[in-house]
C-alpha positions as CSV (number, residue, x, y, z in Angstrom):
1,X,37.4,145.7,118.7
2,X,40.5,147.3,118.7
3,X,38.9,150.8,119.7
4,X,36.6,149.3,122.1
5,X,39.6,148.4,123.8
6,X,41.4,151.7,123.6
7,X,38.6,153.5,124.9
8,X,38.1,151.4,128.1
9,X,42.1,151.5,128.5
10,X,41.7,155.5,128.1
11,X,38.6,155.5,130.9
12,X,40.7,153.1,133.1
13,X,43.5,155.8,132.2
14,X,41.3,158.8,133.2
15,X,39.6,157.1,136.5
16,X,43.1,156.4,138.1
17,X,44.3,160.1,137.7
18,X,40.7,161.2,139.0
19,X,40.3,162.7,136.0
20,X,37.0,160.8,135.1
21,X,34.7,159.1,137.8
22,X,31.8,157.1,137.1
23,X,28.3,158.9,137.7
24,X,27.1,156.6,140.1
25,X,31.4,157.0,142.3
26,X,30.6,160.7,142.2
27,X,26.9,160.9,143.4
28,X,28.1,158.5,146.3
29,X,31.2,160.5,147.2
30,X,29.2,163.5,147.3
31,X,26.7,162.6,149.5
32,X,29.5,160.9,151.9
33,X,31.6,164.1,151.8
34,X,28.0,166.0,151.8
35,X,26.9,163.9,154.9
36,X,30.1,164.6,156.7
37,X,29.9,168.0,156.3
38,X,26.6,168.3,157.8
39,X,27.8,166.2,160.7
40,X,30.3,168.4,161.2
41,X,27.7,171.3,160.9
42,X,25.6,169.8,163.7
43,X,28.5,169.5,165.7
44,X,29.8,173.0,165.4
45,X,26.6,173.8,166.5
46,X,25.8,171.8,169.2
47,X,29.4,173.2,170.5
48,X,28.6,177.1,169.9
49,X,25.2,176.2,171.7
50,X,26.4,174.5,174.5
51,X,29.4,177.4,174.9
52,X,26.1,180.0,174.8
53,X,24.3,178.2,177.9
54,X,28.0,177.9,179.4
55,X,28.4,181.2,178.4
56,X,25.1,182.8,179.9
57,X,25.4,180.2,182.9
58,X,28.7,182.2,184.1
59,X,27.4,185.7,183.5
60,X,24.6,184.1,185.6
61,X,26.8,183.4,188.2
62,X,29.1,186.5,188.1
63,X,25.7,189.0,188.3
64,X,25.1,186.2,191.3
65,X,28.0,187.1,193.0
66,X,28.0,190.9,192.5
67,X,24.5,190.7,193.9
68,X,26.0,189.2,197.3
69,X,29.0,191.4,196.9
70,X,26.5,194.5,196.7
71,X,24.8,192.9,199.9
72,X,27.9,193.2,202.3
73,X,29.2,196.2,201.0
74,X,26.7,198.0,202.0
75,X,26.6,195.7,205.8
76,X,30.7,197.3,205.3
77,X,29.0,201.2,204.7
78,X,27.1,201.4,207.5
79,X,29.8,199.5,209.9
80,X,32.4,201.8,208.8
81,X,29.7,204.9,209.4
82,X,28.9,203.6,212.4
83,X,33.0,203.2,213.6
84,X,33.5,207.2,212.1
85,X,30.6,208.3,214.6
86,X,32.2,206.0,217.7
87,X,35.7,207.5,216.8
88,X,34.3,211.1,216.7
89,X,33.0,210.4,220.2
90,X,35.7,208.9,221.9
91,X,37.5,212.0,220.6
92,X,35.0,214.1,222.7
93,X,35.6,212.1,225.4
94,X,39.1,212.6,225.6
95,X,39.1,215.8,225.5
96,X,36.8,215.8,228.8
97,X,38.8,213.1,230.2
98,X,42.0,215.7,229.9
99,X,40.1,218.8,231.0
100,X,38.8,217.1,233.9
101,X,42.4,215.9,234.5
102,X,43.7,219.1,234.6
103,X,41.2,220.3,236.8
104,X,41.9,217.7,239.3
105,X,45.5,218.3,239.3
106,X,45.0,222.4,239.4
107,X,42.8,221.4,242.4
108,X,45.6,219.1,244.2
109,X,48.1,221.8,243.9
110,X,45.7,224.5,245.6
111,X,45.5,221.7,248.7
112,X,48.6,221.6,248.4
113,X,49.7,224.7,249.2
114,X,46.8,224.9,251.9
115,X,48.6,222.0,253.7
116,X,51.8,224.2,253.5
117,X,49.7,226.9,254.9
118,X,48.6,224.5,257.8
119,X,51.7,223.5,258.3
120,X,53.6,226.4,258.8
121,X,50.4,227.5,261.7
122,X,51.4,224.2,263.0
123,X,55.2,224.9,264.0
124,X,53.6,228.2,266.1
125,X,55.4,227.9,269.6
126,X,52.7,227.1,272.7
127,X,54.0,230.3,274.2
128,X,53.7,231.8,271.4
129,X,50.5,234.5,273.2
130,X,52.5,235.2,275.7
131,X,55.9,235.7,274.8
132,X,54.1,237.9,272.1
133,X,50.9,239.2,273.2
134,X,50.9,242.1,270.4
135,X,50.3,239.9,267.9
136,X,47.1,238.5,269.3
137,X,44.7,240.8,266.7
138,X,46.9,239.0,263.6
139,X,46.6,235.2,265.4
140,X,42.6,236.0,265.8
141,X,42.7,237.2,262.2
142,X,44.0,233.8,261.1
143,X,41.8,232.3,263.1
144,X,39.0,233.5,261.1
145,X,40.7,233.2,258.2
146,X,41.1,229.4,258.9
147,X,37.5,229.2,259.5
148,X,36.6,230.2,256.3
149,X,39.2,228.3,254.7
150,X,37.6,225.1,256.6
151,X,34.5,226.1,254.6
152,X,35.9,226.6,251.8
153,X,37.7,222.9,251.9
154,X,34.1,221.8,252.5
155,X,33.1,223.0,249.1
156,X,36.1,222.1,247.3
157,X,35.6,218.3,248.3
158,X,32.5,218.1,247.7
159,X,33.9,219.5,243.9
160,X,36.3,217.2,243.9
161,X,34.2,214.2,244.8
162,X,31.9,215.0,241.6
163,X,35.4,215.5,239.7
164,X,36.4,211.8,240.9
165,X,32.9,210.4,240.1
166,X,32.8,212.5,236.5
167,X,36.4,210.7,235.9
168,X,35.3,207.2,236.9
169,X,32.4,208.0,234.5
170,X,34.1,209.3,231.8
171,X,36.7,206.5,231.5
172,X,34.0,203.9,231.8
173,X,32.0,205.6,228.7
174,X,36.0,205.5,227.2
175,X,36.2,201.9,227.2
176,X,32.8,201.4,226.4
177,X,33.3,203.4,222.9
178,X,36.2,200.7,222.8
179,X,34.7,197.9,223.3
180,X,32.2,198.8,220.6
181,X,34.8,200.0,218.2
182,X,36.6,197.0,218.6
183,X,33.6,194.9,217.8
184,X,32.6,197.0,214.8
185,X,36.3,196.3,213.6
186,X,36.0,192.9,213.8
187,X,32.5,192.4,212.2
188,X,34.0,194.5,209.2
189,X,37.0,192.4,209.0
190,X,34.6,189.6,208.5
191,X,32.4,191.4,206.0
192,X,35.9,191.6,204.1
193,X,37.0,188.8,204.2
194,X,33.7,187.3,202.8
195,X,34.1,190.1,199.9
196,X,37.8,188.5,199.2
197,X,36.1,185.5,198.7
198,X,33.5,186.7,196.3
199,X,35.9,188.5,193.9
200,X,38.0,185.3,194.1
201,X,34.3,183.7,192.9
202,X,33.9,186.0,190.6
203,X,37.3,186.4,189.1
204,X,37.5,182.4,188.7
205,X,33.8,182.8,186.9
206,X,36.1,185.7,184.3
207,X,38.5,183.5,184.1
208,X,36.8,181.1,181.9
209,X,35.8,183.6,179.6
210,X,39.4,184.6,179.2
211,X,39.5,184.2,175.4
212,X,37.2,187.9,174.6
213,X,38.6,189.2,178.2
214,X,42.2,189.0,177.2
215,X,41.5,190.6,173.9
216,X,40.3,193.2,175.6
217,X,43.1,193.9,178.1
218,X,45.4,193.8,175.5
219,X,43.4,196.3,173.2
220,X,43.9,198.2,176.5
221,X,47.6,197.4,176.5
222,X,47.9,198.6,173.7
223,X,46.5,202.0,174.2
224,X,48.1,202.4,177.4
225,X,51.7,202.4,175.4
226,X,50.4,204.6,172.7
227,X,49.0,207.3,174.8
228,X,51.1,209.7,177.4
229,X,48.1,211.4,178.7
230,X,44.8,210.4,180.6
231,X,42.8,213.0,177.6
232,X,44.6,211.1,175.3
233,X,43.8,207.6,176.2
234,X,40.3,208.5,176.8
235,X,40.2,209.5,173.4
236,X,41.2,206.2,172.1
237,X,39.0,204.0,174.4
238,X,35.9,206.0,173.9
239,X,37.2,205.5,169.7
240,X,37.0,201.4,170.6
241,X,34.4,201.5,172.8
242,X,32.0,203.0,169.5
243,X,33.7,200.8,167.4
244,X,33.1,197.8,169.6
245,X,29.2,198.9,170.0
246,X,28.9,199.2,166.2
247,X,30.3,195.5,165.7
248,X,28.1,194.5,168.0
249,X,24.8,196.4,166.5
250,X,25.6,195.0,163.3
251,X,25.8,190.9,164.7
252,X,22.5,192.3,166.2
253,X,23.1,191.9,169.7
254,X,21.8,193.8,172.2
255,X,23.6,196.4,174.4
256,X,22.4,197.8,177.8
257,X,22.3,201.8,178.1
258,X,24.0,202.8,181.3
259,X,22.6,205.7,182.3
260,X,22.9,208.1,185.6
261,X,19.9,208.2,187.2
262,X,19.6,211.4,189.9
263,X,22.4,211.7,191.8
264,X,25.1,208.7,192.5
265,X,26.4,208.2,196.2
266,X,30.3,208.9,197.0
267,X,32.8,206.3,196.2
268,X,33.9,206.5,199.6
269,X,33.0,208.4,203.1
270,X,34.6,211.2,203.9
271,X,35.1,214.9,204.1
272,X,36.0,216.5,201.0
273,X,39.4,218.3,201.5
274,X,39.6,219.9,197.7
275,X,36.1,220.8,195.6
276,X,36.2,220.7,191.8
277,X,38.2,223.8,190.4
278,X,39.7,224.9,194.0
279,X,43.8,225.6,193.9
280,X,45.7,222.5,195.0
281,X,48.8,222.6,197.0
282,X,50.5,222.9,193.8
283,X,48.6,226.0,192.7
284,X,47.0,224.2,190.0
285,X,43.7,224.3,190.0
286,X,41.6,220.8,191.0
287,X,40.1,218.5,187.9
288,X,38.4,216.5,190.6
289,X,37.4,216.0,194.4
290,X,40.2,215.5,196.5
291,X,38.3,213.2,200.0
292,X,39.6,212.2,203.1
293,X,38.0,209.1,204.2
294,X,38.6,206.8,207.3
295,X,42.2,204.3,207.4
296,X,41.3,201.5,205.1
297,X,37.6,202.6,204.3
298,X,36.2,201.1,201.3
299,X,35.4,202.0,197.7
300,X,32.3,200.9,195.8
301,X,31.3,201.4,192.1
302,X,29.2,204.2,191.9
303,X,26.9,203.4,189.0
304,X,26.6,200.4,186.6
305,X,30.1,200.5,184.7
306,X,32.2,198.7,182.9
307,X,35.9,198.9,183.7
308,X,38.2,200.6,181.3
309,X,41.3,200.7,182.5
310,X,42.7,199.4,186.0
311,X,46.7,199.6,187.0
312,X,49.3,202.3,187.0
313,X,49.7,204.7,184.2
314,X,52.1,208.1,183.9
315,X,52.6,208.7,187.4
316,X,49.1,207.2,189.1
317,X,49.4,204.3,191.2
318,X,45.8,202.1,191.2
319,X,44.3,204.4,189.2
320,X,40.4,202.9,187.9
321,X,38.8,204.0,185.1
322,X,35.0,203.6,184.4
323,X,32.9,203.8,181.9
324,X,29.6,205.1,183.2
325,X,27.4,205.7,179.9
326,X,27.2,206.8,176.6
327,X,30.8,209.1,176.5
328,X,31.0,209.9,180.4
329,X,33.8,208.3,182.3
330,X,34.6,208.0,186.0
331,X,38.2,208.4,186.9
332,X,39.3,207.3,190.6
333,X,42.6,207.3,192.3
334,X,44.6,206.8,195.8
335,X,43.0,203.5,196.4
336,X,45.8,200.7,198.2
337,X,44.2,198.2,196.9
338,X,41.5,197.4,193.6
339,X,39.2,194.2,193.3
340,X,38.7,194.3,189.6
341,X,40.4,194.5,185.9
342,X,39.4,195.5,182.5
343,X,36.8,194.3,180.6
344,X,34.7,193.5,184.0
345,X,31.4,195.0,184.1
346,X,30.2,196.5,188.2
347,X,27.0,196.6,189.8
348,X,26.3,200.2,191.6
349,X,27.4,199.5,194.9
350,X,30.5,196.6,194.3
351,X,33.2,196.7,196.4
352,X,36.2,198.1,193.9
353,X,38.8,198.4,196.2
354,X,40.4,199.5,199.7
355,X,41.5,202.5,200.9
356,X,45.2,203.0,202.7
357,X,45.9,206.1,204.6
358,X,45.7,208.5,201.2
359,X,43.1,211.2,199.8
360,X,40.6,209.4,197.4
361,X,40.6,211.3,194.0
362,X,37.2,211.2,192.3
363,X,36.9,213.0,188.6
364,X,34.1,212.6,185.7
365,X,34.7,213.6,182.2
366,X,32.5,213.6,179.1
367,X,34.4,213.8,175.5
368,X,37.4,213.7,177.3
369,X,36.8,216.6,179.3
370,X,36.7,217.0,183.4
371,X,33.5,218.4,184.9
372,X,32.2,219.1,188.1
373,X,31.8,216.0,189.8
374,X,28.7,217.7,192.5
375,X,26.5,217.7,189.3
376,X,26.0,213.8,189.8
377,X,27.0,212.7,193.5
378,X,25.4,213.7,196.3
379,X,27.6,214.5,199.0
């Protein structure tokens, strides 16, 4: 009796400082705690599924909005085309415009001095025969003379007539050039200002996958502060860029090749002032394509990218870095303005950014290292 009631003081004992619990307590605790783990399973799940869909509705609506962006860009190309060709002509035409000013004016001066000529015959004296009759053979000269210069005038207004009406022509085709410039300005403005409001769209849309899109820029960041050349930096993207791809492979998701397919369309319009490998101003010789486009032209994505690097760095103001595909790289500078930030992926053709009054430079490099750019755009 007396050990029957040790050993249930000892179990007692054992139960309140959880060392021993009953078979029947533990099966039931286990399949509470097992239960609430499994809820808590479901859960997680129903969240990662439901940030998927969210996830894929957003890329969705970004590949939306580039579509659209894509759209007026190139409604933006050919306007701006379009206002280079009516500038180019209203050049012409000012240049005939002063020509034919000139011409008028080298014509009123010749009248001019005909007048004087007229004038001076004019203050002959009436008497003039016959106080003076030995110079009657040099008064029937002039006489002649003034015949032919009445002929003469004849021809010259009719000249000047045409002049008058070529001006009047001229100035009208002036202001019609104008007139269609200033259009074409205004329906670019508003092809802008609907861009502006896309890449607020599709900024907002990046926004809410800030979490991996802030990793990112501060990967780049990082870089950026470790490196104090563009080889050098280029080095260590491609380095994270494999090492990103690999991570990826092994979770087993898919990644799109980017390839370049024939050859890609300029950045920007424009004459090219410097070809790859010519001497700069500097004497050193050019890694990339120096072009000259049109005040406030815009810049498009060449290819399918995915942006590497956008801001200043060692010297280059809004300098945008691309990563075209597999270990090629698209470097552009001189831009006054740029749409877009790292870790953003382009469609070939998206509006980038906006030119100011400054060459465009455009260089490609593979493994770090610049080649011709003519080998894959088309001029």
């Amino acid at each position: 009796m007396i050990l029957y009631k040790k050993n249930i003081i000892f179990i007692v004992f054992l139960i309140l400082n959880g060392i021993f619990i009953p078979t029947s307590f533990a099966q039931k605790k286990n399949a509470k705690d097992l239960a609430k783990i499994n809820k808590q399973i479901e859960t997680k799940k129903k969240e990662a599924k439901k940030l998927e869909e969210q996830t894929k509705q957003l890329q969705k609506e970004i590949k939306t909005t580039q579509n659209k962006m894509v759209e007026i860009a190139n409604n933006v190309k050919k306007y701006e085309r379009q206002l280079t060709n009516y500038d180019n002509e209203l050049f012409s035409l000012k240049i005939k415009e002063k020509n034919l000013n000139q011409k008028i004016e080298n014509n009123n001066n010749e009248l001019i001095k005909i007048i004087a000529v007229f004038e001076n015959i004019s203050m002959t004296p009436k008497g003039y025969l016959i106080v003076s009759p030995s110079k009657i053979d040099t008064i029937f000269q002039s006489s002649l003379l003034l015949k032919s210069i009445v002929s003469y005038l004849n021809e010259r207004r009719s000249e000047f007539t045409k002049d008058l009406n070529d001006l009047i022509k001229l100035k009208e085709e002036i202001m019609d050039a104008k007139l269609k410039i200033y259009s074409l300005n205004n329906k670019v403005k508003g092809e802008k200002d609907k861009i502006s409001n896309l890449i607020k769209t599709k900024q907002s849309s990046y926004n809410k996958l800030t979490k991996q899109n802030k990793q990112k820029q501060k990967e780049i960041k990082k870089l950026i502060s470790e490196s104090k050349t563009i080889e050098e930096f280029l080095k260590k993207a491609e380095k994270l860029r494999k090492k990103e791809e690999e991570e990826k492979r092994l979770a087993g998701i898919k990644t799109s090749k980017r390839v370049f397919t024939g050859k890609m369309p300029l950045p920007v319009d424009g004459e090219i002032d410097i070809y790859y490998g010519e001497n700069k101003v500097s004497g050193v010789k050019s890694k990339g394509l120096y072009i000259k486009p049109r005040k406030n032209a815009q810049v498009i994505s060449p290819t399918d990218a995915e942006v590497i690097f956008s801001g200043s760095f060692y010297g280059y103001n809004n300098l945008l870095i691309l990563h075209g595909n597999d270990d090629y790289y698209i470097i552009m500078g001189g831009m006054d303005e740029i749409y877009t930030s790292e870790g953003q992926t382009l469609l070939a053709g998206e509006p980038i950014g906006q030119m100011g009054n400054t060459d465009f430079y455009l260089e490609i490099r593979q493994d770090e290292t610049p080649i011709n750019p003519l080998k894959y755009f088309k001029i």
